[in-house]
mmCIF file as gemmi writes it, N, C-alpha and C atoms, coordinates in Angstrom:
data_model
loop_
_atom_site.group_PDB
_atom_site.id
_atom_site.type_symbol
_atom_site.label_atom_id
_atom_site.label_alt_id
_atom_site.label_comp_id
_atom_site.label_asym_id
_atom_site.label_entity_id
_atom_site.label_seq_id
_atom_site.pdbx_PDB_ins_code
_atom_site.Cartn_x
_atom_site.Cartn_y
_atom_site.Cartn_z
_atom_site.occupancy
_atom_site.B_iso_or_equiv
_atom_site.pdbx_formal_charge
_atom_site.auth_seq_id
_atom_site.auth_asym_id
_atom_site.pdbx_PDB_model_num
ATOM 1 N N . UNK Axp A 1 ? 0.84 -1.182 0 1 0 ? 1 A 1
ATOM 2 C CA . UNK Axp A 1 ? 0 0 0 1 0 ? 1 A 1
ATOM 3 C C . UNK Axp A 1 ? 0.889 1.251 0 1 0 ? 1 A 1
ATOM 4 N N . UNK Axp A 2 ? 0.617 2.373 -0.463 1 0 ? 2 A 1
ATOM 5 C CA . UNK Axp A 2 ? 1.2 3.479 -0.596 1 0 ? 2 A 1
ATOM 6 C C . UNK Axp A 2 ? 0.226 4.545 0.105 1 0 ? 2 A 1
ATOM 7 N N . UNK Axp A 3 ? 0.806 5.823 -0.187 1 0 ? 3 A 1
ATOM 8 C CA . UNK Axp A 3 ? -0.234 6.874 0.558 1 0 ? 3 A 1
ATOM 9 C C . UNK Axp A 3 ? -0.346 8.085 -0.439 1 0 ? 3 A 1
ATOM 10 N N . UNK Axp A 4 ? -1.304 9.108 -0.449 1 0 ? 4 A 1
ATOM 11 C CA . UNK Axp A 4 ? -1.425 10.083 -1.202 1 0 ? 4 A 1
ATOM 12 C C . UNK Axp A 4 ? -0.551 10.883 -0.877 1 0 ? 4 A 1
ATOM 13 N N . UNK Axp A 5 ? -0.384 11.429 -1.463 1 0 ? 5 A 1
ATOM 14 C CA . UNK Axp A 5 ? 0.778 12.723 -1.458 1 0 ? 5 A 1
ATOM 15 C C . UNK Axp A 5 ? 0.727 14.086 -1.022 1 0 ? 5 A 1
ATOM 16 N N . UNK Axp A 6 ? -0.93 13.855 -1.202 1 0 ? 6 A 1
ATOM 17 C CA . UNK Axp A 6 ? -1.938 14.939 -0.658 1 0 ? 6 A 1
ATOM 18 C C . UNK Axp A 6 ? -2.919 15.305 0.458 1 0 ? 6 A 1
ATOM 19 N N . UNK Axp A 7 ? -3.334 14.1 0.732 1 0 ? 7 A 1
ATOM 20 C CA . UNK Axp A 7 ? -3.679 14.103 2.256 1 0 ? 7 A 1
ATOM 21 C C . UNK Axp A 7 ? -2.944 13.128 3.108 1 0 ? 7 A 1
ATOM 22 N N . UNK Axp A 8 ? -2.435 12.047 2.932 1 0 ? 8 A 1
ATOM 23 C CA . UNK Axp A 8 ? -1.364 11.345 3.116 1 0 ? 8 A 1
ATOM 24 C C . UNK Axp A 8 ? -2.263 9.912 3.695 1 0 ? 8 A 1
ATOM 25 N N . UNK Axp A 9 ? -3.788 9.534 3.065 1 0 ? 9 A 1
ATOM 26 C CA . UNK Axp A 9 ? -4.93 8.644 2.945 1 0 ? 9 A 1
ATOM 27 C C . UNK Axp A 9 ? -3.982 7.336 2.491 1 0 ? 9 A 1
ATOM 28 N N . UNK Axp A 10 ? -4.31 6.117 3.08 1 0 ? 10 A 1
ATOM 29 C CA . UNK Axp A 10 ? -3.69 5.094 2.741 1 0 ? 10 A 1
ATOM 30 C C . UNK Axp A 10 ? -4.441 4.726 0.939 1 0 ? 10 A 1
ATOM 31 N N . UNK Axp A 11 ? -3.403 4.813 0.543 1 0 ? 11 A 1
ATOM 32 C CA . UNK Axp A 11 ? -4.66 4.285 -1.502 1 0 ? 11 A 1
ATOM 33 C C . UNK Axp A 11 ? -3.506 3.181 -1.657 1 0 ? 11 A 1
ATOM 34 N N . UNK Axp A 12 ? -4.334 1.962 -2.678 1 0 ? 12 A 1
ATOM 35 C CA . UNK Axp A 12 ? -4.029 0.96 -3.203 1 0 ? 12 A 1
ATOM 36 C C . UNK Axp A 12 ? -3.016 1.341 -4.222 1 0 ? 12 A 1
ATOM 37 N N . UNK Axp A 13 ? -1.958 0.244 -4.428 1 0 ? 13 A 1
ATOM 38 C CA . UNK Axp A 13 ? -0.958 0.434 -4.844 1 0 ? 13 A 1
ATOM 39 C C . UNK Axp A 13 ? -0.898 1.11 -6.882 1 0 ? 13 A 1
ATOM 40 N N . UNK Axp A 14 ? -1.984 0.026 -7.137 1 0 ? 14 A 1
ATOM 41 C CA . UNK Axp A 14 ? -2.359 0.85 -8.615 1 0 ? 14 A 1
ATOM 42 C C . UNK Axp A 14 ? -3.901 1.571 -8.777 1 0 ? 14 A 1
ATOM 43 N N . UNK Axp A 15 ? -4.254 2.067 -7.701 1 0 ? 15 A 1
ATOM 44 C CA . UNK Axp A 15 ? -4.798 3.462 -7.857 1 0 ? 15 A 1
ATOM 45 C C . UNK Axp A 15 ? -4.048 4.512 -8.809 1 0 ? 15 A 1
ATOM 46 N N . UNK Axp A 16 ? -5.457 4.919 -9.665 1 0 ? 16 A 1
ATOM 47 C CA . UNK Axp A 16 ? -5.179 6.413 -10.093 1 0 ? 16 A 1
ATOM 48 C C . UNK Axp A 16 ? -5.101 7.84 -9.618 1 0 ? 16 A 1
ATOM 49 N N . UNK Axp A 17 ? -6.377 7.705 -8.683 1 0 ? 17 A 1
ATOM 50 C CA . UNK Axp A 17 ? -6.435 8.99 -7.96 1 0 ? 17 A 1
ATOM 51 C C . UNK Axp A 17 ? -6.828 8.737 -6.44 1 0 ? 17 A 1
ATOM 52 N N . UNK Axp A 18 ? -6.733 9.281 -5.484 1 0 ? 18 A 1
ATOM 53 C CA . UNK Axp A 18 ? -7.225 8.764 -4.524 1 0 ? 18 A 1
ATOM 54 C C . UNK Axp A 18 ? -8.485 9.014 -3.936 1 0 ? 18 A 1
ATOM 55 N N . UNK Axp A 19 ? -8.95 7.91 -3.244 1 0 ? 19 A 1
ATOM 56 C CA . UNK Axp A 19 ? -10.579 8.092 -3.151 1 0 ? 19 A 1
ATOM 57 C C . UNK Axp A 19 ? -10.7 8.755 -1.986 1 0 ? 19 A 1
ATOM 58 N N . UNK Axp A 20 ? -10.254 9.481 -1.303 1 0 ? 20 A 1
ATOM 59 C CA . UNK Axp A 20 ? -10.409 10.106 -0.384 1 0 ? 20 A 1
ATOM 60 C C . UNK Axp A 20 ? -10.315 11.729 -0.367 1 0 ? 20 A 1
ATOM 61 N N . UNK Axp A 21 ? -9.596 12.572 -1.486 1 0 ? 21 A 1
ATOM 62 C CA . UNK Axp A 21 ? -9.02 13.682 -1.444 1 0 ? 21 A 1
ATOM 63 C C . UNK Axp A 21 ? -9.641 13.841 -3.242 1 0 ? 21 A 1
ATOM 64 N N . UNK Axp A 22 ? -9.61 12.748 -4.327 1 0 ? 22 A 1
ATOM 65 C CA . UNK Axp A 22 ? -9.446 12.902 -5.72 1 0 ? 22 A 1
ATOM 66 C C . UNK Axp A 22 ? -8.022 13.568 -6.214 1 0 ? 22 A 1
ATOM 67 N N . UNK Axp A 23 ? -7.051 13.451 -5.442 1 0 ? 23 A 1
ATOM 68 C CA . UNK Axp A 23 ? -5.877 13.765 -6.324 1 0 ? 23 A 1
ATOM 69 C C . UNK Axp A 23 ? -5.038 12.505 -7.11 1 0 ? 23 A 1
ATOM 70 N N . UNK Axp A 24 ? -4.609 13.232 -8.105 1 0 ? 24 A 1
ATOM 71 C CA . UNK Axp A 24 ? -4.031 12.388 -9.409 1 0 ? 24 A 1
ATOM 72 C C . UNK Axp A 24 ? -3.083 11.67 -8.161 1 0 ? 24 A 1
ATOM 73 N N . UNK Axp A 25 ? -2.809 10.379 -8.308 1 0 ? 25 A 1
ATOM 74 C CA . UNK Axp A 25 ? -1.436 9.703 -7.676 1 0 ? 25 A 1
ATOM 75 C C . UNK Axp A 25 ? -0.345 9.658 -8.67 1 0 ? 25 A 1
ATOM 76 N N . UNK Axp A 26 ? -0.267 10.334 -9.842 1 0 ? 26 A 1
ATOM 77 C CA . UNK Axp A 26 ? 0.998 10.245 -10.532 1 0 ? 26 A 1
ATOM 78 C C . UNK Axp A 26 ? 1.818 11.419 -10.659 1 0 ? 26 A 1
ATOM 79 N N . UNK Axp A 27 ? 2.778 11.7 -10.328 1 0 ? 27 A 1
ATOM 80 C CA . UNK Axp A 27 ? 3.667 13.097 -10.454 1 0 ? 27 A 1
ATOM 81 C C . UNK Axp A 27 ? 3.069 14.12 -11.28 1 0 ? 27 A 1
ATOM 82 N N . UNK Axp A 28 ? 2.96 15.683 -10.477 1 0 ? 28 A 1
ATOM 83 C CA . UNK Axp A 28 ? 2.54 16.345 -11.8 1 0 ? 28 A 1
ATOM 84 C C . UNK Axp A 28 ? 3.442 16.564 -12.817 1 0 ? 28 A 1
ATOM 85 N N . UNK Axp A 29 ? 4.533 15.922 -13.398 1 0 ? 29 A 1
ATOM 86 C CA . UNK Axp A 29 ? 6.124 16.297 -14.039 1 0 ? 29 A 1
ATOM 87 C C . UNK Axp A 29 ? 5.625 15.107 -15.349 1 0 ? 29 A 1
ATOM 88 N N . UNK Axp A 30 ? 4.87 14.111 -14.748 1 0 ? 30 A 1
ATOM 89 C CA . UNK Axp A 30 ? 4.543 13.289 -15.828 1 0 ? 30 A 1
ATOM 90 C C . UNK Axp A 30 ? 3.79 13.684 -16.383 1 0 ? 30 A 1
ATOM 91 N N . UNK Axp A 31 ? 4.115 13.451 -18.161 1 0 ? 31 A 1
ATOM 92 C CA . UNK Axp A 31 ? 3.162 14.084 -18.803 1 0 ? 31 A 1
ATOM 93 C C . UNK Axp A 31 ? 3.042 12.635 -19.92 1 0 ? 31 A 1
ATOM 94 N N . UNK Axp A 32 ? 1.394 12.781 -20.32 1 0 ? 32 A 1
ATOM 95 C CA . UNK Axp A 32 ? 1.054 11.689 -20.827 1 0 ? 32 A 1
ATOM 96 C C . UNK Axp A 32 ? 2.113 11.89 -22.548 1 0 ? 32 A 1
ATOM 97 N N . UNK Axp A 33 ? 2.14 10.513 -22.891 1 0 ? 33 A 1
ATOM 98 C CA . UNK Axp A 33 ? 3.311 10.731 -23.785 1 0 ? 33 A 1
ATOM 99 C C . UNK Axp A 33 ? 2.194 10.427 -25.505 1 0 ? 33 A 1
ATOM 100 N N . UNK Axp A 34 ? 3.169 11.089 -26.241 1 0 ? 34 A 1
ATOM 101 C CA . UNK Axp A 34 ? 1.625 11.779 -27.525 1 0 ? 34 A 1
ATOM 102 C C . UNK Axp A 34 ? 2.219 10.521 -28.299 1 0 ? 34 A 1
ATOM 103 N N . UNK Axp A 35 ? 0.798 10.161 -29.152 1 0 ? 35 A 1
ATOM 104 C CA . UNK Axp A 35 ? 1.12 9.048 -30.164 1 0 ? 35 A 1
ATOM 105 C C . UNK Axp A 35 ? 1.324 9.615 -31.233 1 0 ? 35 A 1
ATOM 106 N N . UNK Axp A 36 ? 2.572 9.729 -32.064 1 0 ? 36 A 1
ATOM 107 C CA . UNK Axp A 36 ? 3.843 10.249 -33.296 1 0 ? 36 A 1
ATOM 108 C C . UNK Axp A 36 ? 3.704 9.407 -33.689 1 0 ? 36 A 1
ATOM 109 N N . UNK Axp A 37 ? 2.702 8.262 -34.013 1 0 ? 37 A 1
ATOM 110 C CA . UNK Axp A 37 ? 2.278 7.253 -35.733 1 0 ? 37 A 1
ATOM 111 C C . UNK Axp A 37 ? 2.033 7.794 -36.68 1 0 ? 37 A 1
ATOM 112 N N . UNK Axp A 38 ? 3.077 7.559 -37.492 1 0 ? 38 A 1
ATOM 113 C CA . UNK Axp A 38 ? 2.127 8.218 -39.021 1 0 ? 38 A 1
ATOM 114 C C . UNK Axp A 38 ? 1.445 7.704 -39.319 1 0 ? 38 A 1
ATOM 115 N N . UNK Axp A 39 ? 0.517 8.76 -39.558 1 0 ? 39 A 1
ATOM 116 C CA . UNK Axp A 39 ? -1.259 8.493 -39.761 1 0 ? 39 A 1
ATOM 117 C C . UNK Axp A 39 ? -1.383 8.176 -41.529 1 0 ? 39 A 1
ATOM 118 N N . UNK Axp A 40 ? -2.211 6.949 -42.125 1 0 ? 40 A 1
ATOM 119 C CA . UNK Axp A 40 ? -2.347 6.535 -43.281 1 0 ? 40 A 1
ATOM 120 C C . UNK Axp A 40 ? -2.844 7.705 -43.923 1 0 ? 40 A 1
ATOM 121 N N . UNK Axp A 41 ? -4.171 8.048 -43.075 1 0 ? 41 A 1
ATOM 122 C CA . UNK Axp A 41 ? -5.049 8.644 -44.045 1 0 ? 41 A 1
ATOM 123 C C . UNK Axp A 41 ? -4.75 10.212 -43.937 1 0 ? 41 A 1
ATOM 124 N N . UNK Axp A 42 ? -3.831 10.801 -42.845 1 0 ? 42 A 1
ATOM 125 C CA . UNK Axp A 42 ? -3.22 11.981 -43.082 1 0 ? 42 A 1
ATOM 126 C C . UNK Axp A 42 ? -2.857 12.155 -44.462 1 0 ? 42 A 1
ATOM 127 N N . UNK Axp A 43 ? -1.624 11.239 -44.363 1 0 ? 43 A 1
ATOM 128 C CA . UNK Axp A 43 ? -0.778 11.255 -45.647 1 0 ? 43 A 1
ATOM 129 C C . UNK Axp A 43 ? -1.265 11.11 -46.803 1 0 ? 43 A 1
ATOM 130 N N . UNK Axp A 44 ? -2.672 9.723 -47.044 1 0 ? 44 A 1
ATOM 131 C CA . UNK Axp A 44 ? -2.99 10.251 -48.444 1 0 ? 44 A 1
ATOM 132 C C . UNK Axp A 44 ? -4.264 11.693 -48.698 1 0 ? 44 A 1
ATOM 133 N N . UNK Axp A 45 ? -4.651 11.88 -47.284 1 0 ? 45 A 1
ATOM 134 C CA . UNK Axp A 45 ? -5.131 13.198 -47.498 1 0 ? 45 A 1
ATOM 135 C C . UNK Axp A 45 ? -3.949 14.592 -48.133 1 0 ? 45 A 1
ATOM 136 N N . UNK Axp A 46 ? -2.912 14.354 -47.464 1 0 ? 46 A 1
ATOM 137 C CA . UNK Axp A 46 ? -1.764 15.117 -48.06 1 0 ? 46 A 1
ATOM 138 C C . UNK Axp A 46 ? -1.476 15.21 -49.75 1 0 ? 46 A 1
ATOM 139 N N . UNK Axp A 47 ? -1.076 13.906 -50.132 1 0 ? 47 A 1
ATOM 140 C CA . UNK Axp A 47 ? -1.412 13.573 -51.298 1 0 ? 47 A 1
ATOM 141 C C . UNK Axp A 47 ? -2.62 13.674 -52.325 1 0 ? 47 A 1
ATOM 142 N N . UNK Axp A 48 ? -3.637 14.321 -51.625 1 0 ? 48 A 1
ATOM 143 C CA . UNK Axp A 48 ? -4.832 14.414 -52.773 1 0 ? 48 A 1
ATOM 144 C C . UNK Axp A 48 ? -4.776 15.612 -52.262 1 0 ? 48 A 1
ATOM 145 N N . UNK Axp A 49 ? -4.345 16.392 -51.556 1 0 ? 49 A 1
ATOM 146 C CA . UNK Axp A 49 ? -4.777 18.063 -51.054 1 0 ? 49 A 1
ATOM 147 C C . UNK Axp A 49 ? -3.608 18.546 -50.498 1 0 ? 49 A 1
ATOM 148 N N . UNK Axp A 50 ? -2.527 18.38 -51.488 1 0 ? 50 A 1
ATOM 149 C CA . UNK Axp A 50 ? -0.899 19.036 -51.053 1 0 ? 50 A 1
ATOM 150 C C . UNK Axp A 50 ? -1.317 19.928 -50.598 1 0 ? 50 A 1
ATOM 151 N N . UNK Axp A 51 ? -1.918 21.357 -50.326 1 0 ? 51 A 1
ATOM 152 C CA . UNK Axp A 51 ? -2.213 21.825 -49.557 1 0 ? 51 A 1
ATOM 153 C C . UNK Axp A 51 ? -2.032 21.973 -48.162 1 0 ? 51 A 1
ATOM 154 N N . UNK Axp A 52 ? -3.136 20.715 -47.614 1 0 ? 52 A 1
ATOM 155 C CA . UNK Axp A 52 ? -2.502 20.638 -46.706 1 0 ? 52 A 1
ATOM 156 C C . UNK Axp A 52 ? -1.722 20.065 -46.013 1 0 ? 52 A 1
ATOM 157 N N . UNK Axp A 53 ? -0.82 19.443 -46.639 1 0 ? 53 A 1
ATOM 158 C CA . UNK Axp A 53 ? 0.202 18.552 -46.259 1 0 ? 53 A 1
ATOM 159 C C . UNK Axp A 53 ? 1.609 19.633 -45.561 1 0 ? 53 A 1
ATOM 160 N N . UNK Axp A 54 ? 1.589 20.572 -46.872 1 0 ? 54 A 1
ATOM 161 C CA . UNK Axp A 54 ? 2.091 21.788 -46.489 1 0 ? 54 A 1
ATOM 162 C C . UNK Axp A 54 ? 2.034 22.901 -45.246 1 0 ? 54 A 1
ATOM 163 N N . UNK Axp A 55 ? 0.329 22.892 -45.082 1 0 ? 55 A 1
ATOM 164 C CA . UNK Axp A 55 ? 0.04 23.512 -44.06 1 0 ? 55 A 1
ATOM 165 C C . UNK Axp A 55 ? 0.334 22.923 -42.616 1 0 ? 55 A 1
ATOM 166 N N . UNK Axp A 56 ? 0.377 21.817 -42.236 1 0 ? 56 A 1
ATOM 167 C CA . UNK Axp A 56 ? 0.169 20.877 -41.82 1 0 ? 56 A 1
ATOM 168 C C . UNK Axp A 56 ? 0.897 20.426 -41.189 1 0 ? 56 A 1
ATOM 169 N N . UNK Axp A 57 ? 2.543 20.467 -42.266 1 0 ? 57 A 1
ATOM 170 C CA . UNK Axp A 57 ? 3.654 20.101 -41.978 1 0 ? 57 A 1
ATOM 171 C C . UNK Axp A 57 ? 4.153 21.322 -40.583 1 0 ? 57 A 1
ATOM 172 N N . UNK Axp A 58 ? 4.359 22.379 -40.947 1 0 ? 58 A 1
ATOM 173 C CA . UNK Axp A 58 ? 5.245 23.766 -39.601 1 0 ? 58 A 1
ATOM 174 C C . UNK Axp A 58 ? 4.221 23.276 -38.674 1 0 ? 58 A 1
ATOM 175 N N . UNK Axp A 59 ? 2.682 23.618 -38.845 1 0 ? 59 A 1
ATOM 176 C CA . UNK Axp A 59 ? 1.663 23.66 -37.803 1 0 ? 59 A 1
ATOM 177 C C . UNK Axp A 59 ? 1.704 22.35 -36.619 1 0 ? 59 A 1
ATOM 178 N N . UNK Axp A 60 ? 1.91 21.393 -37.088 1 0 ? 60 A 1
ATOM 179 C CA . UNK Axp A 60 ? 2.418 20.384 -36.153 1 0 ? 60 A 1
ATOM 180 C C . UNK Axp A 60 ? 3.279 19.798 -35.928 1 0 ? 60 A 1
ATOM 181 N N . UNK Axp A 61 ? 4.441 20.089 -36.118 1 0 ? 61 A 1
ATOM 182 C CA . UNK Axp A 61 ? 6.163 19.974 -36.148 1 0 ? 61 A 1
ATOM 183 C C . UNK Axp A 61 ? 6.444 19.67 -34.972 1 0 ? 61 A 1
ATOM 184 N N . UNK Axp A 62 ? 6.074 20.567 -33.918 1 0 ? 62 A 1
ATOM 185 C CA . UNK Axp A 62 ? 6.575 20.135 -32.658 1 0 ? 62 A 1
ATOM 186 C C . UNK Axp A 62 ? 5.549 19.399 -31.607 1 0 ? 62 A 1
ATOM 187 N N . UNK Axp A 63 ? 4.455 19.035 -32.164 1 0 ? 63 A 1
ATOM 188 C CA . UNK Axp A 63 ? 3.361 17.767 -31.108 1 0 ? 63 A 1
ATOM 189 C C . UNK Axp A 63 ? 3.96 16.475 -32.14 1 0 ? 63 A 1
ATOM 190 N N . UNK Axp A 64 ? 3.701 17.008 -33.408 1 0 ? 64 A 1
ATOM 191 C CA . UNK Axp A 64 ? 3.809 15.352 -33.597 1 0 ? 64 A 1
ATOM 192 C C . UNK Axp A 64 ? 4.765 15.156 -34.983 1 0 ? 64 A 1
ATOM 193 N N . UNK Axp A 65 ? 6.186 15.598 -35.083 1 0 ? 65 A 1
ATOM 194 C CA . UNK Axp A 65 ? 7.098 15.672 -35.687 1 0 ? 65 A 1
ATOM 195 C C . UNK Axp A 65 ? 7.139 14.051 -36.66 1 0 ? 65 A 1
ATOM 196 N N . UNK Axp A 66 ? 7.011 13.077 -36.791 1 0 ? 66 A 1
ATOM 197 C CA . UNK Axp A 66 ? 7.515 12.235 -37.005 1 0 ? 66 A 1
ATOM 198 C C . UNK Axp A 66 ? 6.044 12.143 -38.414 1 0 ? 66 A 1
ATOM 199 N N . UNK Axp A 67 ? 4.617 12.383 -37.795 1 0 ? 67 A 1
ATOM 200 C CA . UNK Axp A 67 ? 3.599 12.592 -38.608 1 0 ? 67 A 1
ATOM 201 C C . UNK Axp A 67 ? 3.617 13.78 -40.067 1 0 ? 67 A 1
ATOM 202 N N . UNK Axp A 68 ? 3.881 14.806 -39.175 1 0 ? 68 A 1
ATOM 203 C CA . UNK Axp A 68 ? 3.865 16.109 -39.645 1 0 ? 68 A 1
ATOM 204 C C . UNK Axp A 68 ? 4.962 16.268 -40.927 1 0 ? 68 A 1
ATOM 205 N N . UNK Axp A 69 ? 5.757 15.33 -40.649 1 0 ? 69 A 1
ATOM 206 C CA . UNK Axp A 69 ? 6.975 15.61 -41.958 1 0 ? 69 A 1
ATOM 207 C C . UNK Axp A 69 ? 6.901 14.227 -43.256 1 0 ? 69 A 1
ATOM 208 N N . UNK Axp A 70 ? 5.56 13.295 -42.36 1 0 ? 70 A 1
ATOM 209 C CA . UNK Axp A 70 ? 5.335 12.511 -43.534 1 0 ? 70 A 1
ATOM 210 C C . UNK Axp A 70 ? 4.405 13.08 -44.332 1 0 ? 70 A 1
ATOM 211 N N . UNK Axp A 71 ? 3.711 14.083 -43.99 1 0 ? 71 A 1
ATOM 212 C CA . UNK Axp A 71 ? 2.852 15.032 -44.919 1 0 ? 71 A 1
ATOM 213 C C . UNK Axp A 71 ? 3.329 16.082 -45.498 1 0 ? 71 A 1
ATOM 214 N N . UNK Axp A 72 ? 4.031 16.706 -45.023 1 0 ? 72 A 1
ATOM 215 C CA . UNK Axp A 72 ? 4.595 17.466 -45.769 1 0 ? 72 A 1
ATOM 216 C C . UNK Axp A 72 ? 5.319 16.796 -47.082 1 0 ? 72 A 1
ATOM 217 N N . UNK Axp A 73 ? 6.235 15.644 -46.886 1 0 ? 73 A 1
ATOM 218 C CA . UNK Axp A 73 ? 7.375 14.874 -47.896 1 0 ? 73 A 1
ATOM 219 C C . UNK Axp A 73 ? 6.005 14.584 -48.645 1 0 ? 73 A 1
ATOM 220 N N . UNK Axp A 74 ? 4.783 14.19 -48.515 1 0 ? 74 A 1
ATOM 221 C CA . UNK Axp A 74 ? 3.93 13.107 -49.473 1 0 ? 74 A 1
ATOM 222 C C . UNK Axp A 74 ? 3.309 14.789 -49.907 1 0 ? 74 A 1
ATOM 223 N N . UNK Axp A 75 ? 2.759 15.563 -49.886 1 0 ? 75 A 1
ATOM 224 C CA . UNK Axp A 75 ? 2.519 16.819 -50.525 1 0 ? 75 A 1
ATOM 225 C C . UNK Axp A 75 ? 3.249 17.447 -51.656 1 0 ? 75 A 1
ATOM 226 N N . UNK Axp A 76 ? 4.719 17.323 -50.847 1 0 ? 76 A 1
ATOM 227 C CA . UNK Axp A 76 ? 6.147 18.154 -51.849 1 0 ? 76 A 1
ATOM 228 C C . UNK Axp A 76 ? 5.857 17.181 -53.129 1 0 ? 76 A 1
ATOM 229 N N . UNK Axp A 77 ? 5.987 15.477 -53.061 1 0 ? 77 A 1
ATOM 230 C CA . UNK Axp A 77 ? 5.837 14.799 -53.658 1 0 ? 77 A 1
ATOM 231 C C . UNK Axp A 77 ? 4.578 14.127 -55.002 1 0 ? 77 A 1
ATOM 232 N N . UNK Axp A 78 ? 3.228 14.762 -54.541 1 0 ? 78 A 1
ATOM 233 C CA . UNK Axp A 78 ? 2.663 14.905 -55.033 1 0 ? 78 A 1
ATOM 234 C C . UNK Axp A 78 ? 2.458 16.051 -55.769 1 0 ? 78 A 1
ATOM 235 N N . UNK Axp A 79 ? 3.104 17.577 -55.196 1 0 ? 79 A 1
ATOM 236 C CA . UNK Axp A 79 ? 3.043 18.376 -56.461 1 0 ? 79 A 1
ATOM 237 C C . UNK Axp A 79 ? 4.293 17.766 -57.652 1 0 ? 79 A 1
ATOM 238 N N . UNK Axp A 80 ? 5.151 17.738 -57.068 1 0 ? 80 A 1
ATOM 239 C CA . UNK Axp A 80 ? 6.168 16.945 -58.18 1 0 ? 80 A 1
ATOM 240 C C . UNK Axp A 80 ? 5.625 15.799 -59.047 1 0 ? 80 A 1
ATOM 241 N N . UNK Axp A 81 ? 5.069 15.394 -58.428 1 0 ? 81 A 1
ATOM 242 C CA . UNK Axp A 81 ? 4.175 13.996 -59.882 1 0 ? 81 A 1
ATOM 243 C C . UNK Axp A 81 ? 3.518 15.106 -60.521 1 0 ? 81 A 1
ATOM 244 N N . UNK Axp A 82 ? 2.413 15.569 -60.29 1 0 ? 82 A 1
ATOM 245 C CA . UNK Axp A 82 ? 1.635 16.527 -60.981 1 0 ? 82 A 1
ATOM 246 C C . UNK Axp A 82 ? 2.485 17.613 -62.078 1 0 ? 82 A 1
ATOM 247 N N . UNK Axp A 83 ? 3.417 18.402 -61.07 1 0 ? 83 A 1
ATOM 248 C CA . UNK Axp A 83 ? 4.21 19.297 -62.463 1 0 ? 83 A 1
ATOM 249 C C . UNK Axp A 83 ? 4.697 18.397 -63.513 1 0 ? 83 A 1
ATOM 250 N N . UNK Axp A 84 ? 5.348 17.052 -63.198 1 0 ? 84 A 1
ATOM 251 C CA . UNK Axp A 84 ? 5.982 15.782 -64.151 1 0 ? 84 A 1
ATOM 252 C C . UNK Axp A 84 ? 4.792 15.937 -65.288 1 0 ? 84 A 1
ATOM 253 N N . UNK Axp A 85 ? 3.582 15.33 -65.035 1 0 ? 85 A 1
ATOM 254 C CA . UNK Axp A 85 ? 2.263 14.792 -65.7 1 0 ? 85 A 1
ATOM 255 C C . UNK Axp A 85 ? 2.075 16.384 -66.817 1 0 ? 85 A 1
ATOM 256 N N . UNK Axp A 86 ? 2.263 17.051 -66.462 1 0 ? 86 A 1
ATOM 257 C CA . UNK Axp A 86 ? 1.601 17.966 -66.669 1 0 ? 86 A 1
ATOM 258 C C . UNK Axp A 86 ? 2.98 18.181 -67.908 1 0 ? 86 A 1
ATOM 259 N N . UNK Axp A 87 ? 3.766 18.618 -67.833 1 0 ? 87 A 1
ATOM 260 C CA . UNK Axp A 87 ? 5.391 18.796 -68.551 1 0 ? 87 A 1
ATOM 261 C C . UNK Axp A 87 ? 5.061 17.583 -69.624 1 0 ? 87 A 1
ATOM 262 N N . UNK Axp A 88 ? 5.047 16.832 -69.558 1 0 ? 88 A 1
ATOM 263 C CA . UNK Axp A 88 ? 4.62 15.16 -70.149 1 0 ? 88 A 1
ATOM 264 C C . UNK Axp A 88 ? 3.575 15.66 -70.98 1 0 ? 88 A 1
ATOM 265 N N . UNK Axp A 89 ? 2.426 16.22 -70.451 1 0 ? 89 A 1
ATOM 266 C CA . UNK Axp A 89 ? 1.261 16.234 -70.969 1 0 ? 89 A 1
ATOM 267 C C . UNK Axp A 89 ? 1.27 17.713 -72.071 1 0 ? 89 A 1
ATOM 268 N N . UNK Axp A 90 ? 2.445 18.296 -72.186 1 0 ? 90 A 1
ATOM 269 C CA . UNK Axp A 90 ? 2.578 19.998 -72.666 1 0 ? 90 A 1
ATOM 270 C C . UNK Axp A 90 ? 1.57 20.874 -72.001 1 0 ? 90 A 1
ATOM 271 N N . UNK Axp A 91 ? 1.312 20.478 -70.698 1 0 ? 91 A 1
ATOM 272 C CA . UNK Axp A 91 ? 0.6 21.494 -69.986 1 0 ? 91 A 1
ATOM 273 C C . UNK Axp A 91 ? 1.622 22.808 -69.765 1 0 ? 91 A 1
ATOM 274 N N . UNK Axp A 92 ? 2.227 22.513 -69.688 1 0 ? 92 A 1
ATOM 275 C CA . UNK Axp A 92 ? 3.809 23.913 -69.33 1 0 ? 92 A 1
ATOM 276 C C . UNK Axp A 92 ? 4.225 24.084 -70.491 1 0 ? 92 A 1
């Protein structure tokens, strides 16, 4: 058994909060840790709306860096097919 930190109430060892006071039992220093998966359907949203892959990319750089720069790369990448197609096609 452990004790709260806050009223100093005996709480069970994997308690969340304690039932006596409601304070969190986990450090306030811990911070829940963010899920940085690149997201499928981000990216081919990126890819059909470079746009915002672009936008997308600075705006979330620093929550979720690992996401944010697979949209941006699949955006850059999709205007580059498109100018290709287009050069190909004597659109330019």
């Amino acid at each position: 058994m452990k004790f709260c930190q806050n009223c100093g109430a005996e709480i069970n060892d994997n308690a969340v909060v304690c039932v006596k006071c409601g304070c969190s039992t986990k450090p306030a220093n811990q911070v829940a840790a963010v899920d940085d998966s690149v997201s499928v359907g981000l990216v081919i949203l990126a890819v059909l709306i470079p746009l915002f892959g672009v936008i997308y990319w600075p705006v979330k750089a620093k929550s979720r860096p690992k996401c944010a720069k697979a949209c941006g790369i699949a955006a850059i990448i999709s205007w580059v097919v498109y100018i290709l197609f287009m050069m190909m096609a004597g659109g330019f």
